[in-house]
C-alpha positions in Angstrom: 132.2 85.7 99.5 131.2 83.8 96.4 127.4 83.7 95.6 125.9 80.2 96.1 124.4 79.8 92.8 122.2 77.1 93.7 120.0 79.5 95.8 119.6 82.1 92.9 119.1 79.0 90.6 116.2 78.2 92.7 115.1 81.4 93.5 115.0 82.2 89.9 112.5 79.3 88.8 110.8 80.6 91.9 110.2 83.7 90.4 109.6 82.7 86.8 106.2 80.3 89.0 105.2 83.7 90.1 105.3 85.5 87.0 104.4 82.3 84.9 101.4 81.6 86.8 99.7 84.8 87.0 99.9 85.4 82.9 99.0 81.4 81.6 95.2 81.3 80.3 92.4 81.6 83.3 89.5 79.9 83.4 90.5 76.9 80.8 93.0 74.8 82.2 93.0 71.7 84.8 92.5 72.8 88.5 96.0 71.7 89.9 97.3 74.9 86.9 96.0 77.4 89.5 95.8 78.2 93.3 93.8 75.1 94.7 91.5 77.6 96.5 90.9 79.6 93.4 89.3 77.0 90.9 88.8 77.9 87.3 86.5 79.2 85.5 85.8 82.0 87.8 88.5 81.8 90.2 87.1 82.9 93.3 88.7 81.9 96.6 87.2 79.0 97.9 87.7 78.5 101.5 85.8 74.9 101.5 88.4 73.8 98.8 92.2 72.4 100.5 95.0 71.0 99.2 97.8 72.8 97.3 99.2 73.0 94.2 102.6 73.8 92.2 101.1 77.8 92.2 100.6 77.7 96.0 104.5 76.2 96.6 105.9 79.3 94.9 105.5 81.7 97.3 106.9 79.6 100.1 109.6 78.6 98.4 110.8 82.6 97.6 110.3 83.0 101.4 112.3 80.0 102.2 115.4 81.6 99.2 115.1 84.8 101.4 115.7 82.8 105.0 118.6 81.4 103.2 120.1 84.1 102.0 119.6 86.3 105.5 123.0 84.8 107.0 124.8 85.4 103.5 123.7 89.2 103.8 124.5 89.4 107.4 128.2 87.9 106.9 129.2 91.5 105.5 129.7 92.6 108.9 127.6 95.5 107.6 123.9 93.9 109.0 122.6 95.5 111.9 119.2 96.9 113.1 119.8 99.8 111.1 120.1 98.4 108.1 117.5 95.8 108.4 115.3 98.4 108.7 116.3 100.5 106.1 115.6 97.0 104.2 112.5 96.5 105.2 111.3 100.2 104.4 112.6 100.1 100.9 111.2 96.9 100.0 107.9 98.2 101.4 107.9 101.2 99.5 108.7 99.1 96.6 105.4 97.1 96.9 103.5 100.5 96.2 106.0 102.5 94.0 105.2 99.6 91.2 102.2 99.3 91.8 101.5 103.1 91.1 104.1 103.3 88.2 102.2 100.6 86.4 100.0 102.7 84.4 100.2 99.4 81.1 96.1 98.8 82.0 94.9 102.1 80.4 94.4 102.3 76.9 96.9 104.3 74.2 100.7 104.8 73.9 101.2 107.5 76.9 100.3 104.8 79.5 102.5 102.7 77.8 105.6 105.0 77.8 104.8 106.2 81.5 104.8 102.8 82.3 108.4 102.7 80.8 109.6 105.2 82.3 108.2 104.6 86.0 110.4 101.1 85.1 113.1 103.6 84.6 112.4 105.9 87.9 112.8 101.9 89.9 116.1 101.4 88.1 117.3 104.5 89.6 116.1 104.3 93.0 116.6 100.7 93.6 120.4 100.1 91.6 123.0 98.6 93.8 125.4 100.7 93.7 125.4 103.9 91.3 127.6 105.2 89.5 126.7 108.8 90.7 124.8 109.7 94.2 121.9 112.0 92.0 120.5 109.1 90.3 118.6 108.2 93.6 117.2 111.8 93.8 116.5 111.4 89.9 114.6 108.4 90.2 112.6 109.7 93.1 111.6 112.6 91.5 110.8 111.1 88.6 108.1 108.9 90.2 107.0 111.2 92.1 105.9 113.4 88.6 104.9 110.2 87.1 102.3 109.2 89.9 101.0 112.8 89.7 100.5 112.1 86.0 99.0 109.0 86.8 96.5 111.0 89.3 95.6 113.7 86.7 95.8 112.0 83.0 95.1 108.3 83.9 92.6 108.1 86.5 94.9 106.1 89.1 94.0 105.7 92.4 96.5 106.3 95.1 95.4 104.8 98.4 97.0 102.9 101.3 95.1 99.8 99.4 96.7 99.7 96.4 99.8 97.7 96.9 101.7 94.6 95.6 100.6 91.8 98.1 103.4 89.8 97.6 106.4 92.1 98.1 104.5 93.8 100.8 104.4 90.4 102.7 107.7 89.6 101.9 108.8 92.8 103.3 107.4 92.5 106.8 108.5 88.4 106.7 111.8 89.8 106.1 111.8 92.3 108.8 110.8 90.3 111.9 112.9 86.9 110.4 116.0 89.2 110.3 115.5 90.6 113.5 115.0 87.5 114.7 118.2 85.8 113.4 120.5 88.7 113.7 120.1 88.4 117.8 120.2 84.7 118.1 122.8 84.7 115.3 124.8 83.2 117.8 122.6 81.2 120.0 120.5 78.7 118.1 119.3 77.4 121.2 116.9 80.9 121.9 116.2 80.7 118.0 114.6 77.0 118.4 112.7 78.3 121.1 110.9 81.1 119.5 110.5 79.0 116.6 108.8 76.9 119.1 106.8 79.4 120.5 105.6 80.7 116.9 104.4 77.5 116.4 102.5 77.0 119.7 101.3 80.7 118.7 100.3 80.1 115.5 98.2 76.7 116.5 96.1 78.7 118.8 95.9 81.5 116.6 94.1 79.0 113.9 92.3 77.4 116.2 90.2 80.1 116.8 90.3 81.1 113.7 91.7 84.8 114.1 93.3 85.5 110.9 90.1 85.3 109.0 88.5 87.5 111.6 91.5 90.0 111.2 91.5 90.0 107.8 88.0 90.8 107.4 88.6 94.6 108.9 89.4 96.7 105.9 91.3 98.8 108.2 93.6 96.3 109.8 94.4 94.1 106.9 95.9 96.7 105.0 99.1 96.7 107.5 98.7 93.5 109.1 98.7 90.7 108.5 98.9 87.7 111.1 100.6 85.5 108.5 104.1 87.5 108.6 104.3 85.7 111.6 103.1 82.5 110.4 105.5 82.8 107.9 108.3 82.8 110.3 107.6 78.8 110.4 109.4 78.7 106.8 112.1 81.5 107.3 113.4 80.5 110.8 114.5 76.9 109.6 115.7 78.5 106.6 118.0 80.6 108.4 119.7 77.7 110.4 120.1 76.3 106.7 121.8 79.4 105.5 123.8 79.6 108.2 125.4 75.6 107.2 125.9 76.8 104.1 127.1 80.1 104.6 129.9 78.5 106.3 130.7 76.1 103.7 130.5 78.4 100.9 133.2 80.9 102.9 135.8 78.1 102.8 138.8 78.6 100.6 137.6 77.5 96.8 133.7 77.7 97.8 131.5 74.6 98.3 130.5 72.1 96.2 128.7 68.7 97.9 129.4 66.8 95.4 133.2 66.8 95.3 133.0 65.5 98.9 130.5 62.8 97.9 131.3 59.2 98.5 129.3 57.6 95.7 129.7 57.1 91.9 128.2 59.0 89.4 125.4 56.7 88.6 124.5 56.5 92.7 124.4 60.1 92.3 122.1 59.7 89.2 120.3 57.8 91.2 119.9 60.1 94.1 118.9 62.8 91.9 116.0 60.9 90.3 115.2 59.8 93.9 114.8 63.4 95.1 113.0 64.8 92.1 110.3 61.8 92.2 109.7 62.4 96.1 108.9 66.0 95.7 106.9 65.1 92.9 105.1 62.7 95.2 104.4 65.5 97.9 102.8 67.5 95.6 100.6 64.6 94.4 99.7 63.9 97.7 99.5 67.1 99.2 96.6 68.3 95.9 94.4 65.3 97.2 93.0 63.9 100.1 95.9 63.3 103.0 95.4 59.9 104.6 97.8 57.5 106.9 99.3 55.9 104.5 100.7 58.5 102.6 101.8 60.2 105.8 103.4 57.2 106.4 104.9 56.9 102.9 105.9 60.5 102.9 107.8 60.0 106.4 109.9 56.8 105.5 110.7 58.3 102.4 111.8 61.7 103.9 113.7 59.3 106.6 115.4 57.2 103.6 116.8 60.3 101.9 118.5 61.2 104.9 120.1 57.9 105.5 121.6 57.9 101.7 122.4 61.3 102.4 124.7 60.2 105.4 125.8 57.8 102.9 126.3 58.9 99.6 126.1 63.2 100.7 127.7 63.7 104.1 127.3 67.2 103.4 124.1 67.2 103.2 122.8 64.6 106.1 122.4 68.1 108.1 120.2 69.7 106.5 118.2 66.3 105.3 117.7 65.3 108.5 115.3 69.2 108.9 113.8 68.6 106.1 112.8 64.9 107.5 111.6 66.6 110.6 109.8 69.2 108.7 107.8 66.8 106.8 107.0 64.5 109.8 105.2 67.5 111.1 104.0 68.6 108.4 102.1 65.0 108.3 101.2 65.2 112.2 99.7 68.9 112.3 97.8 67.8 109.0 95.9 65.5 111.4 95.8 67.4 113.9 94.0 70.4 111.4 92.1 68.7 109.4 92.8 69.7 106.0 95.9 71.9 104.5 94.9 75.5 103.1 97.6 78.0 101.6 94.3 80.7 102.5 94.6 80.9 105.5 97.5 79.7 106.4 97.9 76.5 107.9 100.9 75.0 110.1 101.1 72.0 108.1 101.0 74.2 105.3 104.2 76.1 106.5 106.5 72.6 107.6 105.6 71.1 104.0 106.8 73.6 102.2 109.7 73.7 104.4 111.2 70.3 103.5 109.8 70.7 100.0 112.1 74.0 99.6 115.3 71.7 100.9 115.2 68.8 98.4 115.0 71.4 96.1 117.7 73.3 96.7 119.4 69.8 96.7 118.1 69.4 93.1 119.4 72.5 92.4 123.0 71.6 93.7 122.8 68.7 91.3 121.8 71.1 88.7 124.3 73.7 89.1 127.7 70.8 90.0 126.7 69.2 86.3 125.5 72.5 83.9 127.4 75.1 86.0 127.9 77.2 82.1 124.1 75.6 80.3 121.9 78.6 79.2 119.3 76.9 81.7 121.6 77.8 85.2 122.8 80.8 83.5 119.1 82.4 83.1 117.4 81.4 86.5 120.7 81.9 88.7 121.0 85.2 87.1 117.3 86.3 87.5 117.4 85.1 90.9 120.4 87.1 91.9 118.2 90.2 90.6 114.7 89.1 92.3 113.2 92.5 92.4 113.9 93.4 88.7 112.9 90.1 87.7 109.4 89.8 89.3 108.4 93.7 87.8 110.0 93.5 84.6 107.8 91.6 82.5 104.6 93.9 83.3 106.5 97.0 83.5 109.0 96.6 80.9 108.8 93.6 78.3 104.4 94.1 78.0 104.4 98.1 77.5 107.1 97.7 75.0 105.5 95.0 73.2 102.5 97.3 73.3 104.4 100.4 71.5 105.8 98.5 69.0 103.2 96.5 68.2 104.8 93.0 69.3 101.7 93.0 71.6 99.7 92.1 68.3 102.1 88.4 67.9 101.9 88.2 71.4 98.0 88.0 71.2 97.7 85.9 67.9 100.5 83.4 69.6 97.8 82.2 72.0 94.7 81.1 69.3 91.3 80.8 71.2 90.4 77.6 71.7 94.5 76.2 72.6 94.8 77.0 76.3 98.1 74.8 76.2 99.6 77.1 73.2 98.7 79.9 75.7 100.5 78.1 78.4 103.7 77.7 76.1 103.4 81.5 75.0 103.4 82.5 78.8 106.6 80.4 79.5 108.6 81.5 76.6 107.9 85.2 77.6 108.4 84.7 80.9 111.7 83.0 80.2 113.1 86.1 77.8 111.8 87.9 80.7 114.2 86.3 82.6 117.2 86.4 80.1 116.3 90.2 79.9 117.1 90.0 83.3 120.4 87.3 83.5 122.1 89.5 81.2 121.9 92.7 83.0 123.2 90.8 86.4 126.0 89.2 84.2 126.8 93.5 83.8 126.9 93.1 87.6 123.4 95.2 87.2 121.6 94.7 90.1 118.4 95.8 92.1 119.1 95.9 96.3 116.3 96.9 98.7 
């Protein structure tokens, strides 16, 4: 089956947020540059603070890619409880394994290099397909001597605590979402019901406010984490999505909306602008103060992009029409909860992001149909193809070997005190040769699998 390039496209800018967002400047730029809930200039999590921002959509959005792509995976034949599994573990030994390789913190070359070469042990254990079956056993090894190291010469830490948040999260999201989909993979019916019943689950849940009482014992928190099922609000709906397009994209010649469209090039122009200004809107309205006139904005707008749709995108008047319905819930539970927090986790939080995640993979349709061959689709659609090498790279690779070289030295002098936008464009352009770094290896058909 071909890959549907608009999802790594996507996935790849979702990626580049992540990595972007956690090296730009701290403590110097506007609010809405950071996690609502983490405000500069100290950026400590403020529960009392709601509202999101750009930062807070990117993690949503990756779990949304990864609902997608769940029916794509299982159309292999080759999915099965097993295997999931088997997923699941290696992602979540992943979220520690680079953690504890990551050595780029300590001062002098040998970090550096061990760093490097912990990069190297992940390429090993973690490439799709190798050449020969000892590379696995090579790459464990090798990060099993390197952590050691890292114990004896470094003064790392290894402890059940130590792990990457993200991937960890993603790993359990992914386990119970697949499980989920692969037995109502044909029964939609029993998947709209537990969707239903994670939603009645998760609005109780909140109400008494048990994930902040959860995560407040160090013991539980380290493995659980009531939000993988929270989560489930963005991945189910995803699923049903990838499941559309997975059967469009399977068709002889692969999918591409716009050669079924009805309308002209400039209705399409049109469209496009259309889509781009409404997500633009949510996220204005979503930072500030929710009110019933933007909910009811927000609602006819989400409602008019699904009539054009019918009109102009039959292809996409499916999928429009749950991303309508995700946003005119997102707008009711908002009422209903007062306020929308990324920390912890609200519902309206979850159907927001939803539809958000839809127009954008729209956009990127639009992207992908008119600069299919532009360096822009070829970077992010190839970095999002690879999305474990590209979220790592940059700290374990591109930083340790800017530091034993000495780029590190016009790395620091490209960000001058006093310019925190210079700093923000020196963080974008390394992120993005980050992610070239990592198009060009999955152009080799180089790729990371879990």
């Amino acid at each position: 089956m071909k890959r549907y390039l608009s999802l790594d496209l996507l996935r790849g800018l979702t990626i580049f947020g992540m990595v972007f967002s956690a090296i730009i400047p701290y403590g110097v730029l506007p609010d809405w540059m950071y996690h609502i809930q983490n405000p500069p200039p100290a950026h400590n999590l403020d529960f009392s603070v709601s509202g999101i921002g750009w930062v807070d959509l990117v993690f949503p959005i990756f779990i949304f890619c990864m609902g997608v792509a769940i029916p794509f995976a299982g159309s292999s034949g080759k999915m099965g409880v097993k295997s999931i599994f088997l997923r699941f573990l290696m992602l979540w030994i992943f979220s520690y394994l680079y953690v504890f390789l990551d050595f780029s913190t300590a001062d002098g070359w040998l970090p550096q290099l061990a760093t490097v070469g912990g990069f190297a042990a992940l390429f090993m254990l973690y490439m799709s397909k190798p050449p020969y079956k000892w590379i696995r056993l090579a790459g464990a090894l090798l990060s099993i001597v390197l952590i050691i190291a890292g114990v004896l010469f470094f003064d790392e830490k290894i402890t059940i605590y130590r792990s990457g948040i993200i991937i960890f999260l993603l790993s359990f999201i992914y386990l119970f979402g697949a499980l989920i989909w692969f037995y109502t993979r044909d029964n939609l019916k029993l998947r709209f019901i537990v969707f239903l019943l994670i939603l009645l689950f998760a609005s109780v849940t909140m109400h008494f406010s048990l994930p902040v009482k959860l995560y407040a014992i160090k013991e539980v928190r380290w493995f659980f984490n009531i939000e993988y099922i929270y989560f489930l609000l963005i991945l189910l709906p995803a699923t049903y999505v990838g499941d559309i397009l997975k059967g469009r994209v399977s068709l002889p010649g692969g999918f591409d909306s716009h050669e079924r469209a009805t309308a002209n090039l400039f209705t399409r122009i049109m469209m496009f602008a259309y889509l781009l200004m409404f997500v633009i809107w949510m996220m204005i309205a979503l930072y500030t103060e929710w009110s019933l006139y933007k909910m009811l904005f927000s609602v006819s707008a989400a409602l008019i992009i699904w009539l054009l749709s019918k009109r102009v995108f039959p292809q996409y008047a499916q999928i429009s029409l749950i991303a309508s319905v995700m946003i005119s819930g997102g707008g009711l539970f908002l009422f209903y909860e007062g306020a929308i927090t990324k920390v912890p986790c609200t519902v309206s939080y979850c159907l927001f992001t939803t539809g958000i995640s839809i127009y954008l993979l729209f956009i990127s349709d639009f992207v992908v149909h008119w600069f299919p061959a532009s360096y822009f689709s070829r970077i992010f659609s190839g970095a999002g193809s690879n999305p474990l090498m590209s979220y790592i790279t940059f700290g374990a690779l591109v930083m340790p070997v800017f530091k034993l070289t000495g780029l590190i030295h016009i790395y620091i002098a490209a960000y001058p005190q006093g310019w925190p936008w210079i700093g923000v464009a020196r963080a974008a352009v390394a992120v993005i040769f980050t992610m070239a770094l990592v198009a060009y290896l999955s152009e080799k058909r180089i790729f990371w699998r879990a």
